[in-house]
N, C-alpha and C positions, 0 to 999 in steps of 0.2 A: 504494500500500500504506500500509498504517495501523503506524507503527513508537513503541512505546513506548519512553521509556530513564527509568530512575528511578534517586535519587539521596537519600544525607543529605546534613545537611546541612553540607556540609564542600565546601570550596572546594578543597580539595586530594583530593577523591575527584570531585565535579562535573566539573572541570576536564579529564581526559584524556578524557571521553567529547563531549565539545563540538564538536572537530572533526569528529567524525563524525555527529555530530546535527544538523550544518549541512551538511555534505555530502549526507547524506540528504533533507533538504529541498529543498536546491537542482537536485536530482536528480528531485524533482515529486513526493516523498511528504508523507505528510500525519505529523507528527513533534511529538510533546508526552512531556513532562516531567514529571513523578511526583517530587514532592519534597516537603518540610514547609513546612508555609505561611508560615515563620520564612522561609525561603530563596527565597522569589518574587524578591525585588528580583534575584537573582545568575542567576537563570533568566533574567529576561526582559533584562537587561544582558546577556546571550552572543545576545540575538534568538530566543529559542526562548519557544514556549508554555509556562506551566505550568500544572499538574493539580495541586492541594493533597492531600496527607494530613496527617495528625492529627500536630503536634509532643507530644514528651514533659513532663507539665508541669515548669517549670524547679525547683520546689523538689524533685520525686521523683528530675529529674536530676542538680540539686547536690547531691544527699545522696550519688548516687554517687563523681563529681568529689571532691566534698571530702576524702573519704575517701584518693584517689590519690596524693598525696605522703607518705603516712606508711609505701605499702608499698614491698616494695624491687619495682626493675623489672619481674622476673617475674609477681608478683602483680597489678602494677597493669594488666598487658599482658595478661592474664587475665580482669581483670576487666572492663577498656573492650570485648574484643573479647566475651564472653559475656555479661553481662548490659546493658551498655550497647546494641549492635550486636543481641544473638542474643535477647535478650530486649524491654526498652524501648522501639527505635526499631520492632524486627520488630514486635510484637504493637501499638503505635500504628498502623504503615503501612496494616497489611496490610487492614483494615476496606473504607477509602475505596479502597484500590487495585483490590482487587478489585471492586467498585462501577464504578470506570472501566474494567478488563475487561468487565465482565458489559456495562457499556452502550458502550461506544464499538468493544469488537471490533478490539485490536489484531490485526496478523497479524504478528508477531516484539515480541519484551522482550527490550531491550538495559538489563542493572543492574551498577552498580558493585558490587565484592563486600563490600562491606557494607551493602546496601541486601535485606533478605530478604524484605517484605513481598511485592515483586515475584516476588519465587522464590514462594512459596506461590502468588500469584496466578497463576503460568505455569502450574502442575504441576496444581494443580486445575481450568484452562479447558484444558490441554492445547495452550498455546499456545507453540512455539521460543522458546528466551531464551540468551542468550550472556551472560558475565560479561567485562566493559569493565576490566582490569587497574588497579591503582591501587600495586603493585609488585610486585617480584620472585614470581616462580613457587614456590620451596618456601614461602610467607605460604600458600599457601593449604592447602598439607599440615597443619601448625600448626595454622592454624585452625580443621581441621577437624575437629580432637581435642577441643577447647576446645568446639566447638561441638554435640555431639551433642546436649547435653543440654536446651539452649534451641531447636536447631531441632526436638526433638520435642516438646517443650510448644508452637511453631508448630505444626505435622501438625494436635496435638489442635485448637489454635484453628479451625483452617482447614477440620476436616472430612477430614483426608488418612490413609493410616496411616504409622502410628509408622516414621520413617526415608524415609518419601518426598522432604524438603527436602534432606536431607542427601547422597542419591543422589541427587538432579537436579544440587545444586550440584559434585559431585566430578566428573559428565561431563559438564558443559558446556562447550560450546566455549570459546576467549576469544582477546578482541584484545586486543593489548599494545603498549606504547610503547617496553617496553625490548630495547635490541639485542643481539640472539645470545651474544655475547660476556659479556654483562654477568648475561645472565639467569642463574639457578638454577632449574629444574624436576623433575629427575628424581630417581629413591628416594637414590641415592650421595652425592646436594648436585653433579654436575658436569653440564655441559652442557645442552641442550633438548630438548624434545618440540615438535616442531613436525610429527609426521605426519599425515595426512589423516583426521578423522575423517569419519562418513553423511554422506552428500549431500554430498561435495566439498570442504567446509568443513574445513578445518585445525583439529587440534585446538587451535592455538596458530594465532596469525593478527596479523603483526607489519606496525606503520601507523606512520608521520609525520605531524606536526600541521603541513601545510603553509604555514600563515597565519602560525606562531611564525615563523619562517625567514626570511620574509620581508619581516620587522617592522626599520624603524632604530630606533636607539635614542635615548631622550629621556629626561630627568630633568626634577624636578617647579623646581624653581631651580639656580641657581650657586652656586656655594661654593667655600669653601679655593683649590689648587691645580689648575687646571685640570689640568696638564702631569703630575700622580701618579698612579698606577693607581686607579682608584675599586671598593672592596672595600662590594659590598653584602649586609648584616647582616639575615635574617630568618629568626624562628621561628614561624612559621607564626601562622592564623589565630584560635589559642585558645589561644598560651602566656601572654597576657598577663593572663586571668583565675586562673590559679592564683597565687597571693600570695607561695607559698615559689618556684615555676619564674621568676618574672617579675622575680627582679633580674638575669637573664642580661642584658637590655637593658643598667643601668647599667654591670654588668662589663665587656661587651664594647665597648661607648663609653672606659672609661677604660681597658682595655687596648690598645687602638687608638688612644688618642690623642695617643701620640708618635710614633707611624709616617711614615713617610715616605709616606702614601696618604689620599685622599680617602673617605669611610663613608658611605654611605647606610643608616639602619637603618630599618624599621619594624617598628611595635608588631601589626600588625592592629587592627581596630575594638573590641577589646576594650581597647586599650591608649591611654593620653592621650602622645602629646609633650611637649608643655608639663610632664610632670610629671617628665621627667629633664631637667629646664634645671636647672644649663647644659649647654645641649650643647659638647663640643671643639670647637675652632675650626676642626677638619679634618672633621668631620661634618655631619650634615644630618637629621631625623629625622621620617617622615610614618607617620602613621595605614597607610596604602594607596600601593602604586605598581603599577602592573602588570608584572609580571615580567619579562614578555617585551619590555619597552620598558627595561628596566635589563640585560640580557645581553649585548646587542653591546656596550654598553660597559664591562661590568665586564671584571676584570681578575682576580678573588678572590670567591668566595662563601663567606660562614657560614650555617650552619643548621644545623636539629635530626637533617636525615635525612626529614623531608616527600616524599612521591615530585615530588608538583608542580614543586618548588624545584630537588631532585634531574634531574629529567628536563629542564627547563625550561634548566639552567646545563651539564647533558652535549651538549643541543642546540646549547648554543653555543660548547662547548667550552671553557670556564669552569672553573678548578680548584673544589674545595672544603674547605672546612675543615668536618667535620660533629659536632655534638656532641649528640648523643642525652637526650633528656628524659624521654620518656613512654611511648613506643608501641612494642610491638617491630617493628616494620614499621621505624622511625628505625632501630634498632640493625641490624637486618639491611642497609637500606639503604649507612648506615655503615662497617659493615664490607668491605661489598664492594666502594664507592668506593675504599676501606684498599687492599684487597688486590688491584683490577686497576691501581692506581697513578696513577689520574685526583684523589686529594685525598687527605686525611686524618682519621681518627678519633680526635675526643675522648673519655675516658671520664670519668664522675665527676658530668653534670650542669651546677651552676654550679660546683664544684670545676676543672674543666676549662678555667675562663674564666684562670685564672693560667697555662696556656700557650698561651693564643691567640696572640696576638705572635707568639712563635716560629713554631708554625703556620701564620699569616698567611704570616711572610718567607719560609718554608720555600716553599709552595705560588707563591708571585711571586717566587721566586728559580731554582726546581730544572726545568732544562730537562726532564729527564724528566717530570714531572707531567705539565707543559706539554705535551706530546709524546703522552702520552697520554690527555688529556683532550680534544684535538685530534682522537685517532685514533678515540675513539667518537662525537665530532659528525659525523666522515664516515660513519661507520657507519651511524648515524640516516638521516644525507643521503638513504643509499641506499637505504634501508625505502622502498614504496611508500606515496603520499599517502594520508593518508586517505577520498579521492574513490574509491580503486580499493578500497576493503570495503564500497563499499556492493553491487557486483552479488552480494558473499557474504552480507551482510544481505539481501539480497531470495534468493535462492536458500533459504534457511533459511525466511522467509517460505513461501514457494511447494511446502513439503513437508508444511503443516499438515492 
């Protein structure tokens, strides 16, 4: 079978569909990637083919961006997820996407739920397409308020009628990474939808990144104190382009640098090293590390709230310190690390960087966290590998 999976381009949206997009190959299907031609390098590093679509040009995109830190949260989460996502990247993709339906003849579209080009292109070839989770289950309720209005200027592009994007994306199926306990799905905000929708397929359909798991863990050098917990520091792959977001790095270095623990921070590829020297003599600071090779040995995670980071340090049962920047997908995230008692929520931004310390000791001191950050890495444990959604991936497939 012919399995599409498309993606922006975000490494923390790429990310949780990968296992399954290697799974499927490995399985003897034929499996390419639909993403912006910005993003090849990060395709073809997980081993998988890519298919180019059309990136946004970068100055129509930083006009948006730039705009982002003058509004207050609401607004700015508003407007990344409708005209950045529902408008710009949609009406880019969806040209060339469609081009690779019409010639190549997927039989299933597995998309991250911000990838919409894909969605137009299922609904109009009429070909199965599931939505690959990138958080929590009410994000998509949300969004889909936010979104009427750019998914039906999509329909118009596409040729569809008005509300067709909008009703494929609210009943499609989806796989998700997060466990039972943790999710949020339903109209009340408690508990999940996980019953059976057509053809056997769960409406909700929960998988393990079995590769993460079973990764030791490695750091990029030595440093400081081997023998202190190593507390590693990242906000994801695009805070360090915003100017006013991006002294989080400095703050968090210097409030962590009388701790009694060892830092790992990175900047992402938007960010230089070299340009917060000096670093603390208990820190270490790289461009890039790969996540899942820093989780067995950490001891403390910060970040913005990123699902990636998020899911990546619940997998290993890793407390968190989470402090929300940009997106409301962070703040949700956030709060609900908060409130099942696996880490903590910052609020304030860089304001928030003057109680980190506390935060830190708090999260490497309070056996409870511990205990139950612990309890949802078993949890995960238990989730089937992602190997065992591929016969649902083909069953979906096979009803076209």
């Amino acid at each position: 079978m012919r399995m599409l999976f498309a993606t922006t381009a975000g490494t923390g949206h790429f990310g949780p569909m990968t296992s399954v997009a290697r799974a499927c190959a490995e399985a003897g299907h034929e499996v390419r990637v639909a993403a912006p031609e910005s993003f090849a390098s990060h395709v073809t590093r997980a081993g998988l083919e890519h298919v180019p679509f059309d990136d946004v040009p970068p100055e129509v995109m930083g006009a948006v961006f730039g705009r982002l830190p003058s509004m207050s949260p609401e607004e700015a989460n508003a407007t990344v997820v409708r005209d950045v996502f529902g408008r710009l990247d949609a009406q880019a993709a969806w040209p060339r996407v469609q081009e690779v339906v019409d010639d190549w003849a997927p039989d299933v579209i597995l998309r991250e739920p911000c990838e919409f080009g894909s969605l137009a292109a299922a609904v109009r070839s009429g070909v199965p397409h599931v939505e690959m989770a990138i958080g929590l289950g009410n994000l998509q309720r949300w969004a889909g308020q936010v979104l009427v209005d750019p998914l039906g200027e999509l329909d118009v592009v596409a040729g569809l009628d008005r509300g067709s994007c909008a009703a494929a994306m609210s009943s499609a199926p989806v796989f998700s990474q997060v466990p039972p306990s943790l999710d949020i799905t339903d109209e009340d905000g408690s508990g999940t939808n996980d019953d059976a929708a057509g053809g056997g397929v769960p409406t909700v359909m929960r998988y393990r990144d079995g590769e993460a798991s079973t990764r030791s863990g490695t750091l990029p050098t030595t440093w400081g104190d081997s023998e202190r917990p190593l507390v590693y520091v990242t906000f994801g792959s695009v805070t360090a382009g915003f100017e006013e977001l991006s002294t989080v790095f400095r703050l968090s270095l210097d409030a962590l640098a009388d701790l009694p623990v060892r830092v790992l921070l990175t900047t992402g590829h938007a960010g230089d090293p070299e340009a917060l020297r000096p670093w603390p003599r208990n820190a270490h600071v790289e461009q890039w590390w790969p996540q899942d090779d820093v989780m067995p040995l950490a001891s403390a995670v910060v970040g913005h709230g990123g699902f990636g980071t998020m899911m990546s340090a619940l997998a290993a049962g890793v407390p968190q310190v989470l402090v929300p920047l940009f997106a409301f997908d962070q703040e949700v995230n956030a709060q609900r690390i908060d409130e099942v008692g696996a880490g903590v929520r910052l609020g304030g931004r860089q304001v928030a960087m003057s109680g980190l310390a506390e935060a830190v000791n708090r999260v490497l001191d309070d056996a409870g966290v511990r205990s139950r950050a612990d309890a949802l890495a078993d949890e995960i444990a238990g989730l089937p590998d992602a190997s065992e959604v591929v016969p649902l991936v083909e069953a979906m497939a096979a009803v076209r």
